[in-house]
C-alpha distance (Angstrom), angle and dihedral (degrees) to the residues before:
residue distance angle dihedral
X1 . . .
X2 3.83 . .
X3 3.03 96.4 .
X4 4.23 83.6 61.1
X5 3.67 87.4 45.6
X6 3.61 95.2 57.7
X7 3.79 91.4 41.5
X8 3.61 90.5 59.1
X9 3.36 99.3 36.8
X10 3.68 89.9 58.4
X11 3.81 99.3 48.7
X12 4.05 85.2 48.6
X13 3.95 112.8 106.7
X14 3.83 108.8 -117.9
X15 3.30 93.5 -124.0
X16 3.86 99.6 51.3
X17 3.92 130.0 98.1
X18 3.77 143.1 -147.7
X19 3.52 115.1 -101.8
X20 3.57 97.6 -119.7
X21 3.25 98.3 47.3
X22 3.68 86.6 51.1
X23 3.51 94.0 50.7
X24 3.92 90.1 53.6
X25 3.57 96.4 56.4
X26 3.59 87.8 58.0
X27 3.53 93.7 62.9
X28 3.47 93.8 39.7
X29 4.47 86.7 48.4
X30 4.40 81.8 49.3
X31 4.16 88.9 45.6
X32 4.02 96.1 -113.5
X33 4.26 80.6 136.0
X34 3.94 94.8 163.0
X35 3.83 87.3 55.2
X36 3.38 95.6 48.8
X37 4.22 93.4 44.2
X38 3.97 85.8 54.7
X39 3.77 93.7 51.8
X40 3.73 108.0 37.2
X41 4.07 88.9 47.1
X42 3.95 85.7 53.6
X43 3.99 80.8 57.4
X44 3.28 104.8 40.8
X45 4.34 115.3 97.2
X46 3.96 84.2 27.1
X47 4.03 103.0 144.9
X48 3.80 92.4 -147.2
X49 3.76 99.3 65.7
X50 3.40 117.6 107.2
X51 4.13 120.3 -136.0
X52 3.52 95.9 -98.3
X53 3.64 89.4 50.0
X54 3.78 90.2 54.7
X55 3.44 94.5 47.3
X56 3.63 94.3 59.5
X57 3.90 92.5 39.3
X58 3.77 85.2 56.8
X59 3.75 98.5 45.7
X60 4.32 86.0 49.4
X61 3.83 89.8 48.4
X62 3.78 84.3 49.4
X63 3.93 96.5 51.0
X64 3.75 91.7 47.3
X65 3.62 95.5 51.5
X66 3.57 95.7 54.7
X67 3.98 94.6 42.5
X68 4.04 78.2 54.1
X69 3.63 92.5 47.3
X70 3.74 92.8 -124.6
X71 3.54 90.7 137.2
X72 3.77 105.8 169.7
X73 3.55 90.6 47.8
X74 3.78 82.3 55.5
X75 3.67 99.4 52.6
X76 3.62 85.8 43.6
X77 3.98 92.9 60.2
X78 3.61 89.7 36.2
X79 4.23 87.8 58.6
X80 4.02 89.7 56.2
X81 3.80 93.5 44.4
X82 4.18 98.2 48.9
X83 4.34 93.4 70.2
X84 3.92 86.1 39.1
X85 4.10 84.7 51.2
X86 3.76 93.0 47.7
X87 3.55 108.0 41.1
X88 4.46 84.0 52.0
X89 4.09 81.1 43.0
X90 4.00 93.7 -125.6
X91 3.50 112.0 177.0
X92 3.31 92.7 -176.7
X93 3.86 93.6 47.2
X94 3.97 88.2 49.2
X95 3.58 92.8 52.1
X96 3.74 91.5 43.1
X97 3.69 98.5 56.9
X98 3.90 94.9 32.8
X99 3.66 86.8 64.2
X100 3.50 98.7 51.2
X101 4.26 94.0 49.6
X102 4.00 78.3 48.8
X103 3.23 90.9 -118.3
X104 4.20 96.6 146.3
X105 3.24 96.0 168.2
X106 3.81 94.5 62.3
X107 4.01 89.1 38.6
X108 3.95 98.7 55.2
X109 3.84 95.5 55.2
X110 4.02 96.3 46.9
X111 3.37 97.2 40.9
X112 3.73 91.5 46.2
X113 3.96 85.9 51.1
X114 3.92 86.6 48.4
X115 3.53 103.8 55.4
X116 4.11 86.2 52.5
X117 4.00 92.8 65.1
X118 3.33 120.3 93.7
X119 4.17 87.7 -140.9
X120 3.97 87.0 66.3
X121 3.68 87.8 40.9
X122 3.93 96.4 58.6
X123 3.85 85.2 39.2
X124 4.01 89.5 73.3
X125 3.93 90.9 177.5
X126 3.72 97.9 53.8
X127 3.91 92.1 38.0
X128 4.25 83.2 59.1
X129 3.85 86.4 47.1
X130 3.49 93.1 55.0
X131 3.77 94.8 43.0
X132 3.82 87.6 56.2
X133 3.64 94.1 41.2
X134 3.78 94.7 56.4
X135 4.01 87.9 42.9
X136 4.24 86.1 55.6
X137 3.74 86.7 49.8
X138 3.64 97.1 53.0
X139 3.44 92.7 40.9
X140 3.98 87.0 52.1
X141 3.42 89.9 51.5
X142 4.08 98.3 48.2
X143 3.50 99.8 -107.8
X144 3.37 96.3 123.6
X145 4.11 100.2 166.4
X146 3.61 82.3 58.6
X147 3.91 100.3 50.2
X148 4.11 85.3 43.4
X149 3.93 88.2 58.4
X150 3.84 99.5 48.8
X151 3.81 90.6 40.2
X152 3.33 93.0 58.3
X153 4.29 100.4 42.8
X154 3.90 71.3 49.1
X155 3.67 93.0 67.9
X156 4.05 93.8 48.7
X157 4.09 83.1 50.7
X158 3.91 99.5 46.0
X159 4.13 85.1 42.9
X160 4.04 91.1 50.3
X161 3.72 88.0 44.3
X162 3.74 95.5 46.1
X163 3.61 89.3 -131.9
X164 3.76 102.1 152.0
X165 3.91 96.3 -178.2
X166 3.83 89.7 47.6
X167 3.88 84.0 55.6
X168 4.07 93.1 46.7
X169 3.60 86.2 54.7
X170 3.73 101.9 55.9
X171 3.45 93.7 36.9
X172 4.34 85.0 53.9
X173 3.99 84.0 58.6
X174 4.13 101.8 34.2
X175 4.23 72.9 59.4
X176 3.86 95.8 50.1
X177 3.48 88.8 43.9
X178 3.92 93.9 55.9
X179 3.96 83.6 34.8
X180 3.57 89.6 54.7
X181 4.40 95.5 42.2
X182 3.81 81.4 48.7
X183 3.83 94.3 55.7
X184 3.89 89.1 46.1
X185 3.71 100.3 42.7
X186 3.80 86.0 56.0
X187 3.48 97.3 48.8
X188 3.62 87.0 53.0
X189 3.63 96.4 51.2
X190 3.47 92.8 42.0
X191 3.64 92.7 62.4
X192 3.69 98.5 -145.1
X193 3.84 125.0 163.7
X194 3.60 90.4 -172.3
X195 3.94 113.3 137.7
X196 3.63 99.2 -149.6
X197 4.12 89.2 57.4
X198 3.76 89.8 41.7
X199 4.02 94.3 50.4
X200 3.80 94.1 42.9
X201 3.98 107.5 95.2
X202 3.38 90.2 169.0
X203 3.61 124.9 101.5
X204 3.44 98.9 -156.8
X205 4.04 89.7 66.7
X206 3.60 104.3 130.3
X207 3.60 88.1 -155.5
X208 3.95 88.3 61.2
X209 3.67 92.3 46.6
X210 3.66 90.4 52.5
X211 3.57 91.3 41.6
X212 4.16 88.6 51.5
X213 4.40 90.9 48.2
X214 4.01 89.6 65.3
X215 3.98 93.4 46.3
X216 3.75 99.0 27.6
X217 3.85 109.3 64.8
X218 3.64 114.0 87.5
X219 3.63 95.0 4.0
X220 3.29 99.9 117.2
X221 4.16 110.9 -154.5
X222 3.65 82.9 52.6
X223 3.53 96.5 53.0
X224 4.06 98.9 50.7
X225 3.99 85.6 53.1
X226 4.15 82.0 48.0
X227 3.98 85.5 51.1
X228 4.03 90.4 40.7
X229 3.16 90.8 46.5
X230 3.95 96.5 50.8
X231 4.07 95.6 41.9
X232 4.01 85.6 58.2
X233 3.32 94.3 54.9
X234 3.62 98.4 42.7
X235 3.91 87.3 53.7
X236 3.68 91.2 58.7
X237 3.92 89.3 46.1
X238 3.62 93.9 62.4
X239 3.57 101.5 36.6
X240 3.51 96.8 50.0
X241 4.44 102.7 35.5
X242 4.16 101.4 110.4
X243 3.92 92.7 41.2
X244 3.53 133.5 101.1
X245 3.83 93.7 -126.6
X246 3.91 90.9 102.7
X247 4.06 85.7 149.9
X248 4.08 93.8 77.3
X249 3.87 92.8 33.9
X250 4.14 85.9 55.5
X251 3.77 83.7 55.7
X252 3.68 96.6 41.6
X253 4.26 92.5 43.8
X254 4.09 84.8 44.0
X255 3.74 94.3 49.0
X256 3.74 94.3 39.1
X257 3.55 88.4 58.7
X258 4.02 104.1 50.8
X259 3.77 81.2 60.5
X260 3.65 92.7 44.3
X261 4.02 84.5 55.9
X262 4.15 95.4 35.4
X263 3.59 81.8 63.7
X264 3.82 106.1 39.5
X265 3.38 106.8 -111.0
X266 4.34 96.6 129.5
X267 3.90 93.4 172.6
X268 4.04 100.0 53.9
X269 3.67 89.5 28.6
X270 4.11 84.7 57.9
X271 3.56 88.8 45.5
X272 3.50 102.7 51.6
X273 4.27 91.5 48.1
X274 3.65 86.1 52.8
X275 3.47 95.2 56.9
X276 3.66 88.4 49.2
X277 3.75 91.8 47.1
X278 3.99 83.3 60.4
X279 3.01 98.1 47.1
X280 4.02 92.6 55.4
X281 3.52 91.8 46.3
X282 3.83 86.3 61.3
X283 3.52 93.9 59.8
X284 3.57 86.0 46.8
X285 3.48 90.3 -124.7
X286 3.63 101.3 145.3
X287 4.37 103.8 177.4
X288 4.07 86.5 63.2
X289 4.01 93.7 45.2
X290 3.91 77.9 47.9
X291 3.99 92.3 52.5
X292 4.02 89.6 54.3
X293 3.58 97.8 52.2
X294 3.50 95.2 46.2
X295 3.78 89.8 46.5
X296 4.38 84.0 50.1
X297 3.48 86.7 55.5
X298 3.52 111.2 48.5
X299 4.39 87.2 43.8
X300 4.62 79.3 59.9
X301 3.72 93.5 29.0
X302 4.29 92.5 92.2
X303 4.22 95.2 44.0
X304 3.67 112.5 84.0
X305 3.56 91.5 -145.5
X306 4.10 96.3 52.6
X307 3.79 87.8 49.3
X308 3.75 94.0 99.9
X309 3.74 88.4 47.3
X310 3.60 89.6 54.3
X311 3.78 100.2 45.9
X312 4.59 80.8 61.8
X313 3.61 87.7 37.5
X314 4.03 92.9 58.6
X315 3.73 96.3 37.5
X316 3.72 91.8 53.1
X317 3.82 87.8 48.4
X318 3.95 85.6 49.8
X319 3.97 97.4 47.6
X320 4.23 88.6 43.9
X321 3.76 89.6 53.4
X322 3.97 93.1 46.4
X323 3.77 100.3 55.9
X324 4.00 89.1 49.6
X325 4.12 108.8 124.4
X326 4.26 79.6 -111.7
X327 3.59 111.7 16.1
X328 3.85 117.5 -154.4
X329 3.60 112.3 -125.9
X330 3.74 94.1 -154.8
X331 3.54 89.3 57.9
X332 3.68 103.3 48.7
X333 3.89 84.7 44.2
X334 3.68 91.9 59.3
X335 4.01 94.0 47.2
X336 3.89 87.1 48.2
X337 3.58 91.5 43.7
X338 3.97 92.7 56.6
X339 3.18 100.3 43.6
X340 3.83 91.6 52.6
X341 4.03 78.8 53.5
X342 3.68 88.0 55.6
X343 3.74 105.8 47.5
X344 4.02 89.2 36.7
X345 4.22 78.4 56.9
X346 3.76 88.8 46.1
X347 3.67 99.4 60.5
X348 3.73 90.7 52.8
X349 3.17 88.8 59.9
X350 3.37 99.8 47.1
X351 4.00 94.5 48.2
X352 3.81 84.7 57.3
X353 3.79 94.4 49.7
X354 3.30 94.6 56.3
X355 3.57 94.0 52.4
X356 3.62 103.5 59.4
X357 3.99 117.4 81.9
X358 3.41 125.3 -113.3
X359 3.66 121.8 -173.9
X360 3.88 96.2 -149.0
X361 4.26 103.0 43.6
X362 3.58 137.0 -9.0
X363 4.13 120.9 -126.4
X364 3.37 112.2 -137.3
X365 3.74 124.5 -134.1
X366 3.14 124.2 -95.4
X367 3.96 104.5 177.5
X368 3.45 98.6 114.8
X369 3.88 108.9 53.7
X370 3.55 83.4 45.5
X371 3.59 107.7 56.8
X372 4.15 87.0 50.0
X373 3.55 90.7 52.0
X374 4.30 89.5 48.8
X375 4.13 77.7 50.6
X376 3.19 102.1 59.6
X377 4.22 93.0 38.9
X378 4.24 81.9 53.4
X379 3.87 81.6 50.2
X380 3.72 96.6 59.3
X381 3.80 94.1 32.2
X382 3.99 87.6 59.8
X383 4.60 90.3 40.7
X384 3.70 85.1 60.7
X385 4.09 98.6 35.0
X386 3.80 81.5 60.6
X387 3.67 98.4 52.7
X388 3.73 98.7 64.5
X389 4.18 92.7 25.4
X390 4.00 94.7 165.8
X391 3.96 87.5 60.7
X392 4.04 98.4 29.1
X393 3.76 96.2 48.3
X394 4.05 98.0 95.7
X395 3.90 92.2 53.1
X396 4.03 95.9 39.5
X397 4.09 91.5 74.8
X398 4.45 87.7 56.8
X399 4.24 87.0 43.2
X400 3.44 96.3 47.6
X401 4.39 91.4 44.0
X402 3.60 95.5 55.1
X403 3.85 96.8 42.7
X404 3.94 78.3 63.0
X405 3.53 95.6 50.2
X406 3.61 84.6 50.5
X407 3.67 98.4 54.2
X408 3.55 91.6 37.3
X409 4.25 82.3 57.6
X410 4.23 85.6 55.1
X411 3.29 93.5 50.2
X412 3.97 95.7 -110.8
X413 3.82 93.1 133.2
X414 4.16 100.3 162.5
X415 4.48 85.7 50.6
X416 4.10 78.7 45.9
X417 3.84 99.3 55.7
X418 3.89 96.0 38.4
X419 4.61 88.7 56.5
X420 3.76 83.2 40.5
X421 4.34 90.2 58.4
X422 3.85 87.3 39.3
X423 4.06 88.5 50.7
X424 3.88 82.6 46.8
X425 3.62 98.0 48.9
X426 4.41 92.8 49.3
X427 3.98 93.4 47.0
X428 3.81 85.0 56.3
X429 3.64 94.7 48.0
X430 3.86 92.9 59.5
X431 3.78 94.6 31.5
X432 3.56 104.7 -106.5
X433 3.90 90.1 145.1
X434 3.99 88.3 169.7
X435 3.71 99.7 64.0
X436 3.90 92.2 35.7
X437 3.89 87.1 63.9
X438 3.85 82.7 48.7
X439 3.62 94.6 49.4
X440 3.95 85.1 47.7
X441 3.73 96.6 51.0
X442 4.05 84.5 45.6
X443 3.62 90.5 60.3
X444 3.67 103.5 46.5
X445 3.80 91.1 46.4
X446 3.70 91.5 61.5
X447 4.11 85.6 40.9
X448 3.61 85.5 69.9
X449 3.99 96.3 46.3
């Protein structure tokens, strides 16, 4: 049988490929990336493939992985591939797998080199790849005039090569990119000196965003990158609904929705971070599912009327971030830590509900239930805040405060004053000298209970 193998191997053209592996880079080219995963990793390790064959079989498996957001399995395939790429001299291939050890430096040359042959340039699909490929490395590397420019020659090579999900991509990151101009721009106009907005590089902030929806509306140059922005992302919506490629429709539903929110609009801006929730919980990728709840809840946190929504929304966010492979503890902290917020909010509301009179029915209080519950969510928020104490330090002083207040509400004064000293003790350590005194005053009130 090897001997056969050989045989055939021999007589097959160098450039030619195996019919299923053909057939699962078409689905993987139309964004069916599951379906392609099953059938290329049937292929792969099969003795009769030549080296071409397993070049492009590695390359697929690659692709898919990433679109999967199995990332070290990626790099992984993308480590076996690169000597394969070089010894055939595949520019393309170099680039390819360069890229996706993040190794830019390697990826800008070859792909540069790539989109110059006239191989690559018959080969529409993999000449849009590369285009979008080099625009992700630019963009990695903060040249963002750069990334802009082969994002958009991208779009003429996707369109040529009717390769809708190449399209949806670079229409995902044209959006970022007028997301991410937007976010600056209001900074800018904003004035602020504030180090948390400076630090944050992150669009998805929600400080930024709420930063950007007092200087944004009615300021017209930021809202045509708002409406840029949102027409991108709507374009890679439609073209890429039906496919498997639910990792850029996440980003598109997720950015979709900040705007949604920058400008007000709670109910499609809830809609549209759902959608992205789903599609995140596809992948089985449970931290970014995580990330759009907790963004849900904080937009509802401030409405009485949402707070119930937002007590779900955070302990979603909470159980998505625990069952990640490595859970932060900062971040399931923070989701514990608003909710608490939320339910502590809750019971106020409910105590004053039950006051008022009604003529028709009475509501009952429900203070008390309530303000355990918030306990026990400050409890957890405070477990985790200690596991990772370098980065949960800041928001271990507001924890500890309001578990006092909620002891303080069950009567438990002594338990009270001793959270109170702790809250004391972490404002001072990161110089928050306002709430310390707060703390302080906290703790000698209950002294004299």
């Amino acid at each position: 049988m090897s001997f056969l193998n050989n045989l055939f191997k021999s007589n097959r053209s160098r450039q030619s490929i195996d019919k299923e592996i053909q057939n699962a880079l078409t689905l993987l080219q139309e964004g069916n990336f599951l379906e392609a995963l099953e059938q290329l990793e049937e292929k792969r390790g099969d003795p009769g493939l030549t080296q071409y064959e397993t070049k492009e079989l590695l390359l697929g498996l690659a692709e898919c992985y990433f679109k999967r957001l199995l990332n070290l399995r990626g790099r992984d395939v993308a480590n076996h591939a690169l000597p394969i790429c070089k010894r055939m001299d595949d520019s393309f291939g170099i680039g390819i797998c360069s890229y996706y050890l993040n190794n830019y430096s390697g990826a800008i040359p070859a792909l540069s080199k790539a989109i110059k042959t006239p191989n690559i340039q018959k080969h529409v699909w993999k000449h849009g790849k590369s285009l979008i490929t080099l625009g992700h490395c630019y963009y990695s590397t903060g040249k963002k005039k750069q990334a802009l420019d082969f994002y958009q020659q991208a779009i003429q090579a996707c369109s040529k090569a009717k390769d809708q999900v190449g399209e949806a991509e670079t229409h995902l990151w044209l959006g970022l990119l007028s997301a991410e101009a937007l976010l600056h721009a209001g900074i800018r106009e904003a004035g602020t000196r504030n180090k948390a907005f400076e630090a944050s590089k992150d669009i998805y902030a929600p400080s930024n965003f709420a930063l950007l929806c007092l200087t944004a509306r009615g300021k017209k140059p930021l809202e045509e990158r708002a409406v840029e922005a949102y027409n991108h992302l709507k374009t890679t919506v439609e073209f890429d609904e039906g496919t498997e490629d639910y990792l850029t429709l996440g980003f598109a539903y997720r950015t979709l929705a900040w705007l949604d929110l920058l400008h007000g609009d709670l109910t499609q801006g809830e809609k549209h971070i759902l959608r992205a929730a789903e599609n995140f919980d596809k992948l089985e990728n449970t931290f970014y599912a995580g990330v759009c709840y907790f963004a849900l809840g904080l937009a509802k946190k401030d409405t009485p009327i949402f707070l119930l929504d937002a007590v779900d929304l955070f302990g979603k966010a909470a159980k998505s971030y625990e069952s990640v492979e490595t859970p932060s503890p900062l971040n399931i902290g923070n989701a514990y830590l608003q909710q608490a917020h939320c339910i502590l909010n809750l019971s106020q509301v409910s105590k004053a509900a039950s006051t008022r009179q009604h003529p028709l029915f009475s509501i009952p209080d429900m203070s008390a239930p309530l303000v355990k519950q918030a306990q026990q969510a400050y409890e957890k928020s405070i477990m985790w805040f200690e596991k990772d104490i370098g980065r949960g330090l800041s928001s271990l002083g507001p924890a500890e405060l309001n578990l006092g207040k909620c002891l303080m509400l069950q009567g438990k004064v002594a338990s009270a004053r001793d959270h109170f000293k702790k809250a004391e003790k972490y404002y001072l350590l990161v110089g928050r000298m306002d709430m310390a005194g707060r703390a302080s005053e906290l703790a000698r009130q209950a002294w004299g209970k």
